[in-house]
C-alpha positions, 0 to 999 in steps of 0.5 A: 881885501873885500873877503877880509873886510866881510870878515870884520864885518862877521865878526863885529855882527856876531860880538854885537848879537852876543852882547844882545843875548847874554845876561850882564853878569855872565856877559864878560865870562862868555865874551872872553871865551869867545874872543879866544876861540875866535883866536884860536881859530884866526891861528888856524885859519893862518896854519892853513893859508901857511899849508896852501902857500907853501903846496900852492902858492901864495897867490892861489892861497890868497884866493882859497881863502879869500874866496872862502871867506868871501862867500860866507861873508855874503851868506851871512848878509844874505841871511841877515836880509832875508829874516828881516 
């Protein structure tokens, strides 16, 4: 729950840094294209839990993933506290 939650929290960190740097005429051009490839990533992200799951376990899958996100989520933070 935690790892999917700092994952929200990315991707909403991440959408409000890009609307912050885009110029406005191209801001909905690169904000649709970045939601897709946020999409496509989710899918594969979703194929590989599928991978874990069926070798592993859903359990174990959950864990792997969860785990993973957890800690790039806690990167990113981490991050974000240290340039300020």
């Amino acid at each position: 729950m935690l790892g999917f939650g700092l994952l929200k929290l990315l991707e909403v960190a991440y959408d409000a840094r890009l609307q912050h740097e885009i110029s406005s005429h191209r801001r909905a051009t690169i904000t649709s294209v970045s939601g897709f490839i946020l999409e496509i990533l989710s899918i594969g992200l979703f194929g590989f839990f599928g991978l874990l799951a069926q070798l592993y376990g859903t359990l174990t899958a959950f864990g792997w993933i969860g785990g993973g996100v957890t800690i790039v989520g806690l990167l990113y933070i981490g991050k974000k506290f240290r340039d300020k």
